[in-house]
mmCIF file as gemmi writes it, N, C-alpha and C atoms, coordinates in Angstrom:
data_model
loop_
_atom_site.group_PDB
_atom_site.id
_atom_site.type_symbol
_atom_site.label_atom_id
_atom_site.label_alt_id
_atom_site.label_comp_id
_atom_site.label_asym_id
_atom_site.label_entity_id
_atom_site.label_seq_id
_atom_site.pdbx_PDB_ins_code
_atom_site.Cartn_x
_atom_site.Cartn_y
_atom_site.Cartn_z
_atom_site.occupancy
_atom_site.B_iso_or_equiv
_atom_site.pdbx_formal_charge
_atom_site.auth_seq_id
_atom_site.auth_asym_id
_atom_site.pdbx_PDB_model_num
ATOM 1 N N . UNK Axp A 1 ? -43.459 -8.527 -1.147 1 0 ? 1 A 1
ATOM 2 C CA . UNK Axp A 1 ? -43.922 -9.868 -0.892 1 0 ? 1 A 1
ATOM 3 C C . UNK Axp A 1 ? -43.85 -10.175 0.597 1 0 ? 1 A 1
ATOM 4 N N . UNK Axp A 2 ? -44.753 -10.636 1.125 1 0 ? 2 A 1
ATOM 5 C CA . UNK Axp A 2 ? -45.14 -11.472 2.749 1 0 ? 2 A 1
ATOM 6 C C . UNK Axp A 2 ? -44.021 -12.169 2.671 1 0 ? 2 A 1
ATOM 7 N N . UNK Axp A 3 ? -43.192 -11.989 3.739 1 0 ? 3 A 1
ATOM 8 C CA . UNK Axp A 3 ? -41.69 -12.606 3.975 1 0 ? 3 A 1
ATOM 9 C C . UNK Axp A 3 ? -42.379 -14.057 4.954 1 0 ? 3 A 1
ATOM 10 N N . UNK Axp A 4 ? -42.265 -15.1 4.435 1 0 ? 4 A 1
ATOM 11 C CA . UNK Axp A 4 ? -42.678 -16.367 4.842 1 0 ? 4 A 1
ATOM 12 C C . UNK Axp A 4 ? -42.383 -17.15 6.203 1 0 ? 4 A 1
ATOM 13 N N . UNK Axp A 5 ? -40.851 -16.517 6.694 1 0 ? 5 A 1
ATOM 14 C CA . UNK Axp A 5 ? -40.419 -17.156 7.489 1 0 ? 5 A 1
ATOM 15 C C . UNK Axp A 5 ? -39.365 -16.556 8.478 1 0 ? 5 A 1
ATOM 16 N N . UNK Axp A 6 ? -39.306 -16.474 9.573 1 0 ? 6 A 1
ATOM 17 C CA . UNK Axp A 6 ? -38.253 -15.999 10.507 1 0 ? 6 A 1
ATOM 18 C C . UNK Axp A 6 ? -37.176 -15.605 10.332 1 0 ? 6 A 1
ATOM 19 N N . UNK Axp A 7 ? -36.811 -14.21 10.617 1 0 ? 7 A 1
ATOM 20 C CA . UNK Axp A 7 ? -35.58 -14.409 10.207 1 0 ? 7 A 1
ATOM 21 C C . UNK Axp A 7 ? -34.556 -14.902 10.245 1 0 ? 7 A 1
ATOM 22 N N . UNK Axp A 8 ? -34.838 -15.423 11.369 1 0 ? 8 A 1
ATOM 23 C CA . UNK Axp A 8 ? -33.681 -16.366 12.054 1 0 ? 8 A 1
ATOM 24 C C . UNK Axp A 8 ? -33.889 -17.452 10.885 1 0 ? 8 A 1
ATOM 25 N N . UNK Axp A 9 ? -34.959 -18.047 10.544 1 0 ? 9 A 1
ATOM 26 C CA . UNK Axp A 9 ? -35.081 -19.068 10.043 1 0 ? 9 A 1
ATOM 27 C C . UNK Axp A 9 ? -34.637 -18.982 8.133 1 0 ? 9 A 1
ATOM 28 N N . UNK Axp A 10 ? -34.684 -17.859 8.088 1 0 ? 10 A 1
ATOM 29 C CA . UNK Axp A 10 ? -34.287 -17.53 6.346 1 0 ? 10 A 1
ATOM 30 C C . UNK Axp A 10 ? -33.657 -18.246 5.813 1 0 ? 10 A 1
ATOM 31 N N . UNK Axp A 11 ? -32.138 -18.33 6.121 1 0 ? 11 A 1
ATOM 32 C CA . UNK Axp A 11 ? -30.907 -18.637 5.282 1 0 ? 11 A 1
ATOM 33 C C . UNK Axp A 11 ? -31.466 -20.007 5.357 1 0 ? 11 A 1
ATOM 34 N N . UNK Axp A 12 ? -31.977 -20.984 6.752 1 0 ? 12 A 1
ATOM 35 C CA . UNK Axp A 12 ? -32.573 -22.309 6.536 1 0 ? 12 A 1
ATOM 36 C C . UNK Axp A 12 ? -33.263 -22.759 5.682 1 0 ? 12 A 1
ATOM 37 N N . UNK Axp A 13 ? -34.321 -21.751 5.351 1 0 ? 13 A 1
ATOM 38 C CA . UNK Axp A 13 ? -35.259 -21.781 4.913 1 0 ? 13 A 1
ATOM 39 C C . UNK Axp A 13 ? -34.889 -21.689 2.506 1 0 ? 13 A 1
ATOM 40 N N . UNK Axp A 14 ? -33.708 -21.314 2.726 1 0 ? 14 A 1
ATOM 41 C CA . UNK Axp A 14 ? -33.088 -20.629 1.504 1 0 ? 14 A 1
ATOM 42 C C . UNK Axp A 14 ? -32.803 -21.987 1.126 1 0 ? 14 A 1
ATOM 43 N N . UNK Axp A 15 ? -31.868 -22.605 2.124 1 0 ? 15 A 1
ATOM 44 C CA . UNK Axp A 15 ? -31.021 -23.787 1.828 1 0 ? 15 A 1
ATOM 45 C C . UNK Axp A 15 ? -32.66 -24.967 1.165 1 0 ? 15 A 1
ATOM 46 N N . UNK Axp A 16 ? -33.077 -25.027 2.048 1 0 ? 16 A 1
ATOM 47 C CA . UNK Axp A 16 ? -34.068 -26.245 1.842 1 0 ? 16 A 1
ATOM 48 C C . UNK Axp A 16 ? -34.757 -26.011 0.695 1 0 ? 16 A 1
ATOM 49 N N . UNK Axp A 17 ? -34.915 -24.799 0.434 1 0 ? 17 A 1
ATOM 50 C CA . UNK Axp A 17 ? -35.978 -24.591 -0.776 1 0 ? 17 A 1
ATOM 51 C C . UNK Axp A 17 ? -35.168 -24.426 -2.156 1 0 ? 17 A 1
ATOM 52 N N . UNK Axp A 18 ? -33.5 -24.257 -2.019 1 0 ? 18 A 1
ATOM 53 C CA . UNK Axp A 18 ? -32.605 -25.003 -2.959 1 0 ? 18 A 1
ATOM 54 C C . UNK Axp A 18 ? -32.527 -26.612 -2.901 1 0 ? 18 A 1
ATOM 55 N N . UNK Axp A 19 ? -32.664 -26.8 -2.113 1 0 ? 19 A 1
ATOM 56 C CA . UNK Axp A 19 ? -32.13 -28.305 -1.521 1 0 ? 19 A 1
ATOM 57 C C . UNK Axp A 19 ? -33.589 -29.205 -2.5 1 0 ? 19 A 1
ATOM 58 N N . UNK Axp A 20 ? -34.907 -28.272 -2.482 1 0 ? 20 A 1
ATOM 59 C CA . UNK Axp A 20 ? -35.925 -29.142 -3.26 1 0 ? 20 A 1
ATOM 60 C C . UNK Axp A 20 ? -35.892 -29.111 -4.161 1 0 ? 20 A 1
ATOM 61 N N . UNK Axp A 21 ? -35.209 -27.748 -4.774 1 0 ? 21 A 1
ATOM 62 C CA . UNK Axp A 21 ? -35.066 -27.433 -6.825 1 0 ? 21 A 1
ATOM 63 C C . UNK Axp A 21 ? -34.252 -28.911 -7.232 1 0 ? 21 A 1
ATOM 64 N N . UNK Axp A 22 ? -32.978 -28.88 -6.156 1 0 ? 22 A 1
ATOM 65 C CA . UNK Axp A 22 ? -31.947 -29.708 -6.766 1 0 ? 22 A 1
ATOM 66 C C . UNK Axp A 22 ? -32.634 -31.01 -6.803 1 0 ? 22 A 1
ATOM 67 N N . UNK Axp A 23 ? -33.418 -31.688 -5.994 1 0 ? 23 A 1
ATOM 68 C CA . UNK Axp A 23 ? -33.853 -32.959 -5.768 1 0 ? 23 A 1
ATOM 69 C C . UNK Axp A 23 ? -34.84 -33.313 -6.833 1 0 ? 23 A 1
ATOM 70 N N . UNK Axp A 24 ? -36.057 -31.591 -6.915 1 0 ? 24 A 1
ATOM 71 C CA . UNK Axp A 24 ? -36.225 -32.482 -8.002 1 0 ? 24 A 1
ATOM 72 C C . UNK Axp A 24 ? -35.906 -32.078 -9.559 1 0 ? 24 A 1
ATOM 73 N N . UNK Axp A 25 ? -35.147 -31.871 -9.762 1 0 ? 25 A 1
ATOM 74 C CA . UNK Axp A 25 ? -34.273 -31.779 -10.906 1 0 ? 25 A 1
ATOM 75 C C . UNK Axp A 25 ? -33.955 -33.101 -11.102 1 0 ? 25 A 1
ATOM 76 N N . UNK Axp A 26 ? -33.314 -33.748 -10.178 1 0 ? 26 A 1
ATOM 77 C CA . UNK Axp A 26 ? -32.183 -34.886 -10.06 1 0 ? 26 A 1
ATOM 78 C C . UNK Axp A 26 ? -33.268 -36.163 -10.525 1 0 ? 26 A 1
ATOM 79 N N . UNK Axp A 27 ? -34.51 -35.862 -9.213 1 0 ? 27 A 1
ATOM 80 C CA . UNK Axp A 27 ? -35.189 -36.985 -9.279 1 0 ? 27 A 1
ATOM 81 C C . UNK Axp A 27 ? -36.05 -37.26 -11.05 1 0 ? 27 A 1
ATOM 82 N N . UNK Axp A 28 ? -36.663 -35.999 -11.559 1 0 ? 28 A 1
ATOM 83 C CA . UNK Axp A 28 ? -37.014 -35.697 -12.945 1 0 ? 28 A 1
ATOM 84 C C . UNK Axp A 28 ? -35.759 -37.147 -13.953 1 0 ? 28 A 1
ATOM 85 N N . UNK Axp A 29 ? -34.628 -36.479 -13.843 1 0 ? 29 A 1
ATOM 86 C CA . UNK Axp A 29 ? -33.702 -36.923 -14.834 1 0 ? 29 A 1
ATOM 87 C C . UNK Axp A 29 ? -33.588 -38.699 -14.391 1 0 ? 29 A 1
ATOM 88 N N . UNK Axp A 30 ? -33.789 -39.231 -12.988 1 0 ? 30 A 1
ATOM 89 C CA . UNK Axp A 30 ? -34.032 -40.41 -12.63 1 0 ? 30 A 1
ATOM 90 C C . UNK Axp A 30 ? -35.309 -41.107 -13.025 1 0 ? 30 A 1
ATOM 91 N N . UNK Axp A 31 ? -36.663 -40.618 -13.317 1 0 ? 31 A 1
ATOM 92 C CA . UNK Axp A 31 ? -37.145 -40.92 -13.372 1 0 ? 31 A 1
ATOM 93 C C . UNK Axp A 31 ? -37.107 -41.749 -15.262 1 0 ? 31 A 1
ATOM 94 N N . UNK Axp A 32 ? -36.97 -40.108 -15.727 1 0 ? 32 A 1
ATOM 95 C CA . UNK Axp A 32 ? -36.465 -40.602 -17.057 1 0 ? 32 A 1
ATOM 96 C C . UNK Axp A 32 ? -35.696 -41.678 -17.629 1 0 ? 32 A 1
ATOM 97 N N . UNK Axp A 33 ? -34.861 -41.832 -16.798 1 0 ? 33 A 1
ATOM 98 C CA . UNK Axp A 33 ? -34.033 -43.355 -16.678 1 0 ? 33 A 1
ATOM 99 C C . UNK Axp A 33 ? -34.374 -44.332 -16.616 1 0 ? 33 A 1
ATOM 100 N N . UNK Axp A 34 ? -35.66 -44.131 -15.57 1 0 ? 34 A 1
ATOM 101 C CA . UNK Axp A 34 ? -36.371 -45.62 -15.46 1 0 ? 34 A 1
ATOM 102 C C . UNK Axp A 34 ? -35.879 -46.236 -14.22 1 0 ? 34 A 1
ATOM 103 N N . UNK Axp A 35 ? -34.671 -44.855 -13.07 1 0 ? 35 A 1
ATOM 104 C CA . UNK Axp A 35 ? -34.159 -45.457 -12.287 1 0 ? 35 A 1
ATOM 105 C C . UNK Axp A 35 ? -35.552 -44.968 -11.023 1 0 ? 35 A 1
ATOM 106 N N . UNK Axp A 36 ? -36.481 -45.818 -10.891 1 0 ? 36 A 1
ATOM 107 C CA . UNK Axp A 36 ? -37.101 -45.721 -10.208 1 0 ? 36 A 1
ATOM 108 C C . UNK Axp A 36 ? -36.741 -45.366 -8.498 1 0 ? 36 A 1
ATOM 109 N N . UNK Axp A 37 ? -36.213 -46.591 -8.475 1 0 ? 37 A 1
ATOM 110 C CA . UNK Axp A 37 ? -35.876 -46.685 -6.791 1 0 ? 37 A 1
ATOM 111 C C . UNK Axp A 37 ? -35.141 -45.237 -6.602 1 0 ? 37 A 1
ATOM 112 N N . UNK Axp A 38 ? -34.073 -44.859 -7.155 1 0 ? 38 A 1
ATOM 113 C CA . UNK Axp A 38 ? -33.68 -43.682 -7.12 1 0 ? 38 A 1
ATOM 114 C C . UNK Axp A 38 ? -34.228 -42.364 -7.047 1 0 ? 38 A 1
ATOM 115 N N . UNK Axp A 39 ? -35.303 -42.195 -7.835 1 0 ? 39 A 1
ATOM 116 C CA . UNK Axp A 39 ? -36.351 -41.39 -8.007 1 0 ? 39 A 1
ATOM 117 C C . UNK Axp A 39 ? -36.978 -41.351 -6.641 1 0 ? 39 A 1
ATOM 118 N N . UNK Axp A 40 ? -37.742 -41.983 -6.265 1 0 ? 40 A 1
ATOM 119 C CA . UNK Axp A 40 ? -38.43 -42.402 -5.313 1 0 ? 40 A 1
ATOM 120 C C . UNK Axp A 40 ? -37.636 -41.782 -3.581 1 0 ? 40 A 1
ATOM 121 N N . UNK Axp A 41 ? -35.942 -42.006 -3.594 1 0 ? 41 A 1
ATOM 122 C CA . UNK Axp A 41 ? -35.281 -42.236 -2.304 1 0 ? 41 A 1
ATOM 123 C C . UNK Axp A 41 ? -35.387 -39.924 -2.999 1 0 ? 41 A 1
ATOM 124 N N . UNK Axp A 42 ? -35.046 -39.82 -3.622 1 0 ? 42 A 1
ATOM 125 C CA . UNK Axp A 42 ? -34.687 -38.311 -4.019 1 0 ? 42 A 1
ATOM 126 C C . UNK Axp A 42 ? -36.312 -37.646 -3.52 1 0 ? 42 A 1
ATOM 127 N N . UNK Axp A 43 ? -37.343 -38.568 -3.955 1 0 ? 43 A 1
ATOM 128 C CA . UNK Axp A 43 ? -38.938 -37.681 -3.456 1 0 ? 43 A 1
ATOM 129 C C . UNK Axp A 43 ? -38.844 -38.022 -1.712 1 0 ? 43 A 1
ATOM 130 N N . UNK Axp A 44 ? -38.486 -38.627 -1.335 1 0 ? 44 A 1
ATOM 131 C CA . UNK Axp A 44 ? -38.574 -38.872 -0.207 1 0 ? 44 A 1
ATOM 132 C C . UNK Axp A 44 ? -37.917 -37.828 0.258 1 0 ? 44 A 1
ATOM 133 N N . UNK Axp A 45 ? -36.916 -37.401 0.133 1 0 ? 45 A 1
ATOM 134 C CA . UNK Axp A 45 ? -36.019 -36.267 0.394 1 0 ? 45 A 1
ATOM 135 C C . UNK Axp A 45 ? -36.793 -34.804 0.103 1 0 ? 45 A 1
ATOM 136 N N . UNK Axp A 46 ? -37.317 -34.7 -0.808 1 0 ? 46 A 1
ATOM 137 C CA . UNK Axp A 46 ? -38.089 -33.705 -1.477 1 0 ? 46 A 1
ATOM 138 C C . UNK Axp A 46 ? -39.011 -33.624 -0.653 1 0 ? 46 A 1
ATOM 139 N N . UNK Axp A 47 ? -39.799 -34.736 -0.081 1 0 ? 47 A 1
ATOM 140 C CA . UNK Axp A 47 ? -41.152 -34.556 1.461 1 0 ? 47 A 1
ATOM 141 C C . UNK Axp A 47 ? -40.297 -34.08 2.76 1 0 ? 47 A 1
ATOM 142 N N . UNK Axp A 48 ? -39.437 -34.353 2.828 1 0 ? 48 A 1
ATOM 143 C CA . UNK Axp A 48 ? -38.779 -33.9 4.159 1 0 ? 48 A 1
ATOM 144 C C . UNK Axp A 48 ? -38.664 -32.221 4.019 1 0 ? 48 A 1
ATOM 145 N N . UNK Axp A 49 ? -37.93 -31.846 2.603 1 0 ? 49 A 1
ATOM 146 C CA . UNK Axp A 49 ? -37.474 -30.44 2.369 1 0 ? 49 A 1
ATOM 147 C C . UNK Axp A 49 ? -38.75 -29.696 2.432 1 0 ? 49 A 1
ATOM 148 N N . UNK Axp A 50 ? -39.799 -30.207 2.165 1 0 ? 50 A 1
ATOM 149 C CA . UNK Axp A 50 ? -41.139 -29.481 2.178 1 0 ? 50 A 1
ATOM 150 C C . UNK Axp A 50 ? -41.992 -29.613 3.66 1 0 ? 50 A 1
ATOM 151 N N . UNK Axp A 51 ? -41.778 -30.572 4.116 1 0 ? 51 A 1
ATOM 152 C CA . UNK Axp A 51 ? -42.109 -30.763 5.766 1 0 ? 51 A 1
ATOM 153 C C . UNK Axp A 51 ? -41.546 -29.341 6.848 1 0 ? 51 A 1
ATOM 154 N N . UNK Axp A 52 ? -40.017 -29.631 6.422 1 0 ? 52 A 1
ATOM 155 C CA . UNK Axp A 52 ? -39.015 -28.72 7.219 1 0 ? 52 A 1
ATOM 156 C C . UNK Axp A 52 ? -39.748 -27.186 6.929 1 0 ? 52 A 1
ATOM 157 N N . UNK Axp A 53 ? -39.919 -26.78 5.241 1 0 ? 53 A 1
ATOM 158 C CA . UNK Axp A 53 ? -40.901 -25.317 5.369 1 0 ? 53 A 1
ATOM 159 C C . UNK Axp A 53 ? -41.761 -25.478 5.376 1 0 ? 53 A 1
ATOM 160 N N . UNK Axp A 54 ? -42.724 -26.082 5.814 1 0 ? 54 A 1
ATOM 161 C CA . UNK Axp A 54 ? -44.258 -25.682 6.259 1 0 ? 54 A 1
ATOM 162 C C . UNK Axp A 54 ? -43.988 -25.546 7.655 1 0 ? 54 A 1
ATOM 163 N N . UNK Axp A 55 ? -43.03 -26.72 8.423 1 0 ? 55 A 1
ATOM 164 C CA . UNK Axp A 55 ? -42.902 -25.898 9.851 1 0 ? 55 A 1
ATOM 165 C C . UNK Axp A 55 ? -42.659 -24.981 9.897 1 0 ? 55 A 1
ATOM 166 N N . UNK Axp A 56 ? -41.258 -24.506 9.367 1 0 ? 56 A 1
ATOM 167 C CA . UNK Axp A 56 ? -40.838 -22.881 9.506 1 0 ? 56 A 1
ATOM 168 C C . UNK Axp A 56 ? -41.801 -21.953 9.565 1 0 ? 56 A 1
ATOM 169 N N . UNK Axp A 57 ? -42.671 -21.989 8.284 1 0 ? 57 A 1
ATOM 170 C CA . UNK Axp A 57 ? -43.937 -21.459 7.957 1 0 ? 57 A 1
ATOM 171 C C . UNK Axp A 57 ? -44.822 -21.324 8.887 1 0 ? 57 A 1
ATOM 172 N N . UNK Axp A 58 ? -44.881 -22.379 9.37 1 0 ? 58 A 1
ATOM 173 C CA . UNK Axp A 58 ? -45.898 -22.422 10.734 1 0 ? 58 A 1
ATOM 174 C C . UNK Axp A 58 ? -45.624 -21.388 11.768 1 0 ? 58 A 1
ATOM 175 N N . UNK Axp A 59 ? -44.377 -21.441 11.89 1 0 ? 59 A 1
ATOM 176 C CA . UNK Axp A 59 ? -43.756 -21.155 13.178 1 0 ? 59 A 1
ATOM 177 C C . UNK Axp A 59 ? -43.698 -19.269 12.991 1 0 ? 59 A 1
ATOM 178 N N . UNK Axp A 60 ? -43.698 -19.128 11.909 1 0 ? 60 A 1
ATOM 179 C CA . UNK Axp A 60 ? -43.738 -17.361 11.609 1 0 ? 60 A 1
ATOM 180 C C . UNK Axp A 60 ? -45.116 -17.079 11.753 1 0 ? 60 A 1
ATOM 181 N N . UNK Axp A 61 ? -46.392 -18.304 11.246 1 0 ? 61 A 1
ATOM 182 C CA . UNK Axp A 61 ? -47.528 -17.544 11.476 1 0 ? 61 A 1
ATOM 183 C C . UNK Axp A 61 ? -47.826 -17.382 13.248 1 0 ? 61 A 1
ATOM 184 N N . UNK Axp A 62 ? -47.427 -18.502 13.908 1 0 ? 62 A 1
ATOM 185 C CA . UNK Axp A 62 ? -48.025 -18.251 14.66 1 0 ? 62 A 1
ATOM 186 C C . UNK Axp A 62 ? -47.077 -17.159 15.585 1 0 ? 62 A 1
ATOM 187 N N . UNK Axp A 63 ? -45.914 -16.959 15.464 1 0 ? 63 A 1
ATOM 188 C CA . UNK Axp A 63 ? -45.095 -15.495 15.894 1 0 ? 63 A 1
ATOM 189 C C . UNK Axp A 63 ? -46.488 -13.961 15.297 1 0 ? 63 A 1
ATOM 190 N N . UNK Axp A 64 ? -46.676 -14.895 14.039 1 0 ? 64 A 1
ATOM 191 C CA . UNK Axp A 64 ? -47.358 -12.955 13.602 1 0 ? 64 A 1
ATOM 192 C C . UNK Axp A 64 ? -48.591 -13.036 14.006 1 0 ? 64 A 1
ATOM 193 N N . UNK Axp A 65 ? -49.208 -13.994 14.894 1 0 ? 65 A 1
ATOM 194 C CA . UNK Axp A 65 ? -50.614 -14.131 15.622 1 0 ? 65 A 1
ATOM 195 C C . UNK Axp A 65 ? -50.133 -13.137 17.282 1 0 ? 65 A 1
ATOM 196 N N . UNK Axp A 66 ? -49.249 -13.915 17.484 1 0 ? 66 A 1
ATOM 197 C CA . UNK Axp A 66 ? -48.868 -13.651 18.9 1 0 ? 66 A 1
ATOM 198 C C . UNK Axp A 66 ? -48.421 -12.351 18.979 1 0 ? 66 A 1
ATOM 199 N N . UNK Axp A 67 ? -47.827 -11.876 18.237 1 0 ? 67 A 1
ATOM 200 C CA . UNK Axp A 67 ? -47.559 -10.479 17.643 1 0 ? 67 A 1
ATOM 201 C C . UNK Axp A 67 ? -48.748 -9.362 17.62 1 0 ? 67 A 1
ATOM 202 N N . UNK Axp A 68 ? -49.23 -10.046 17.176 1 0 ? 68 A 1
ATOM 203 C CA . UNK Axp A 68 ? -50.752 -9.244 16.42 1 0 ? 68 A 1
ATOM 204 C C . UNK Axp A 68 ? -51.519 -9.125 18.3 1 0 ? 68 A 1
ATOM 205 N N . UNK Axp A 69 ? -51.259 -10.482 18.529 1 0 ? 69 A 1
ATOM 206 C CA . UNK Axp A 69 ? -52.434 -10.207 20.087 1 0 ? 69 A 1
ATOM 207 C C . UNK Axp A 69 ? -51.87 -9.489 20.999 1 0 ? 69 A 1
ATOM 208 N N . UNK Axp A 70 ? -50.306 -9.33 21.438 1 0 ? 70 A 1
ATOM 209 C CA . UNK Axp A 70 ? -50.074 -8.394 22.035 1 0 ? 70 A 1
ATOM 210 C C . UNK Axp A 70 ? -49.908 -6.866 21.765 1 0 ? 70 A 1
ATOM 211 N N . UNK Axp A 71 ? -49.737 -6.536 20.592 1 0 ? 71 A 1
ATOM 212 C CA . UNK Axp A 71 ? -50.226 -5.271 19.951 1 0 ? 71 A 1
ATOM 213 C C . UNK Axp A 71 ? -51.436 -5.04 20.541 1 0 ? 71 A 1
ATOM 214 N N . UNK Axp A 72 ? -52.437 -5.354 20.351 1 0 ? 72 A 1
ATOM 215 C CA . UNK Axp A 72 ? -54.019 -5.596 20.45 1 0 ? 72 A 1
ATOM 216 C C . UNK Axp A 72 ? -54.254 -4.722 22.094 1 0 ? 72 A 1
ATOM 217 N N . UNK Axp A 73 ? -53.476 -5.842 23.078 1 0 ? 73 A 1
ATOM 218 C CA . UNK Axp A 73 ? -53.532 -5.83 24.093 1 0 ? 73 A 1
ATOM 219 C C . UNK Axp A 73 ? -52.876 -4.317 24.532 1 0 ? 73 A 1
ATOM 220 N N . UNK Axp A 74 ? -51.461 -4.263 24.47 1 0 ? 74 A 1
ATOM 221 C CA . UNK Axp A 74 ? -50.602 -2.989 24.407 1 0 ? 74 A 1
ATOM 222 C C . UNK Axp A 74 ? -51.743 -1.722 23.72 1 0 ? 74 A 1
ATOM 223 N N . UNK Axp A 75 ? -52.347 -2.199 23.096 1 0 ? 75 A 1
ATOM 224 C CA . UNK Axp A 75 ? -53.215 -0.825 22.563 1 0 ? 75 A 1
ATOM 225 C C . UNK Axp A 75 ? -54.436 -0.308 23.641 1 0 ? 75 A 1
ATOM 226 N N . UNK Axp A 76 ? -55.085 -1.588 23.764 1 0 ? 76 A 1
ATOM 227 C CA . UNK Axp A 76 ? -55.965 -1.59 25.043 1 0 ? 76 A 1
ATOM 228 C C . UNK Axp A 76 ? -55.899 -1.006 26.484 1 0 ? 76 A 1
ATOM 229 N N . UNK Axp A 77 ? -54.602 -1.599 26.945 1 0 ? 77 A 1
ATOM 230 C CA . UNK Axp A 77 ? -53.801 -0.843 27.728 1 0 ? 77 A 1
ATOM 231 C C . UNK Axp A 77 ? -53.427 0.812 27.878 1 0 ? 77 A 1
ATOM 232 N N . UNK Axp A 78 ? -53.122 0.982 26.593 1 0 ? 78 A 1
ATOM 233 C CA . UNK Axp A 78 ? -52.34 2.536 26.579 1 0 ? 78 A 1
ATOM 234 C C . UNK Axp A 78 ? -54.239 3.201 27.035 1 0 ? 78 A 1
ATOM 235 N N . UNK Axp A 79 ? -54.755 2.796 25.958 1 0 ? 79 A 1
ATOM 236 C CA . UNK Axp A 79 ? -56.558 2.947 25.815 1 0 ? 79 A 1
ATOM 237 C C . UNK Axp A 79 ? -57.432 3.652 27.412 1 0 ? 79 A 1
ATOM 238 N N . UNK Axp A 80 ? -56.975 2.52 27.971 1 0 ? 80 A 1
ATOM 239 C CA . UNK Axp A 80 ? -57.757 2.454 29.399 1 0 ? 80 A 1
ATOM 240 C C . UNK Axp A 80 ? -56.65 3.727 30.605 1 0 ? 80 A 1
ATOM 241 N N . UNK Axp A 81 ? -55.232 3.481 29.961 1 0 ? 81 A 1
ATOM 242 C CA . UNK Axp A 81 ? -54.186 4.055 30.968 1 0 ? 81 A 1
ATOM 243 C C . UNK Axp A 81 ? -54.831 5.852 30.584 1 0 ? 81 A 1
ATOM 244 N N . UNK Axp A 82 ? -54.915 6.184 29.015 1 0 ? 82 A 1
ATOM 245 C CA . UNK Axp A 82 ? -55.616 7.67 28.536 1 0 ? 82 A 1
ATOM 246 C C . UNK Axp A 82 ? -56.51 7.92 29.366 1 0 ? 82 A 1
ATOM 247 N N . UNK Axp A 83 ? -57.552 6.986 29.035 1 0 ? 83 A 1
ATOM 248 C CA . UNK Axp A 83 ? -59.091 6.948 29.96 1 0 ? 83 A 1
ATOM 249 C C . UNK Axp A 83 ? -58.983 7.549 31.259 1 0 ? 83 A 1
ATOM 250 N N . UNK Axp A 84 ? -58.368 7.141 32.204 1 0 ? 84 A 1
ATOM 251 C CA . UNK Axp A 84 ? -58.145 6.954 33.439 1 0 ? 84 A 1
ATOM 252 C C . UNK Axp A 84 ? -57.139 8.613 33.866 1 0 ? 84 A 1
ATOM 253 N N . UNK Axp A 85 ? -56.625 8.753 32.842 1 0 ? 85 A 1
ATOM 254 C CA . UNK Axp A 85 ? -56.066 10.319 33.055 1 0 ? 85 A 1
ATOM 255 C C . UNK Axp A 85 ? -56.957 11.025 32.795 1 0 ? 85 A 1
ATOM 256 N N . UNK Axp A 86 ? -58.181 11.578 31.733 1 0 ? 86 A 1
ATOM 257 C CA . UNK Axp A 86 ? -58.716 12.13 31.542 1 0 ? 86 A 1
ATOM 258 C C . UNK Axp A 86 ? -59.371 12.818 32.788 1 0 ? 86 A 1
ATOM 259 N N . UNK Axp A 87 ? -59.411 13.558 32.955 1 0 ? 87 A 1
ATOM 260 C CA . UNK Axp A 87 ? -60.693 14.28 34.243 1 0 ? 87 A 1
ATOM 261 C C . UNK Axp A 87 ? -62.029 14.529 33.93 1 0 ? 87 A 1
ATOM 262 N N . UNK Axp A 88 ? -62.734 13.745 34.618 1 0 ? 88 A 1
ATOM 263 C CA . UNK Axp A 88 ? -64.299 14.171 34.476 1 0 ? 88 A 1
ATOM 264 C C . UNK Axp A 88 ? -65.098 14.829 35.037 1 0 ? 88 A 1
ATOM 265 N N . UNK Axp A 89 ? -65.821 15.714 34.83 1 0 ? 89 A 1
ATOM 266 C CA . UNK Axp A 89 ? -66.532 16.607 35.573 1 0 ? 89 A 1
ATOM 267 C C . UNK Axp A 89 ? -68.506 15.867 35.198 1 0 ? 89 A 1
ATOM 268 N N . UNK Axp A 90 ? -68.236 15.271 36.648 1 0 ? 90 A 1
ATOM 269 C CA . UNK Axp A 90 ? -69.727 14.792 36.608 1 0 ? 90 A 1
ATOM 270 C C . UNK Axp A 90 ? -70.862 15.709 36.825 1 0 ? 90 A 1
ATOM 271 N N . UNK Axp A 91 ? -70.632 17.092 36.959 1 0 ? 91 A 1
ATOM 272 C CA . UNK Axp A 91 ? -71.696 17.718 36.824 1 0 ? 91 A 1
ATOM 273 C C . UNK Axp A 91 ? -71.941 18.658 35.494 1 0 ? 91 A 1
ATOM 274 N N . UNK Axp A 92 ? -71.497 18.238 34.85 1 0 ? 92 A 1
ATOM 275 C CA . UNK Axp A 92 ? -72.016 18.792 33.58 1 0 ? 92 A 1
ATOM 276 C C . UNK Axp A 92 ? -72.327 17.736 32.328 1 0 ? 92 A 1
């Protein structure tokens, strides 16, 4: 599986995406209650926990862009550095 998020950012990333099971678990059993307002302060919490990983998220794609373009570049490089060793014999 496509690892989603930094590693640095993992264990963060672990916590919050427990942190949304529990909320809405909690908020589910509030709602059932009829304790609205409660419900409601727990989804609010639940948009933050989902805010926090789409940044994370964000923040790995654009590492595996930046990643990807200097590869690109580093390849280009080695490319032109080969080129440039090669010896050419312009008369044949």
């Amino acid at each position: 599986m496509k690892q989603l998020f930094l590693q640095e950012h993992q264990d963060k990333a672990d916590k919050e995406q427990d942190c949304y099971g529990y909320l809405l678990l909690e908020s589910i059993g509030l709602y059932m209650q009829a304790d609205f307002d409660k419900a409601a302060a727990y989804h609010e919490n639940i948009a933050r926990s989902l805010k926090e990983l789409g940044r994370m998220k964000k923040v790995k794609e654009k590492h595996d862009r930046d990643w990807l373009k200097y590869k690109q570049i580093e390849a280009d490089r080695q490319q032109k550095e080969l080129l440039y060793k090669v010896p050419v014999n312009i008369y044949e």
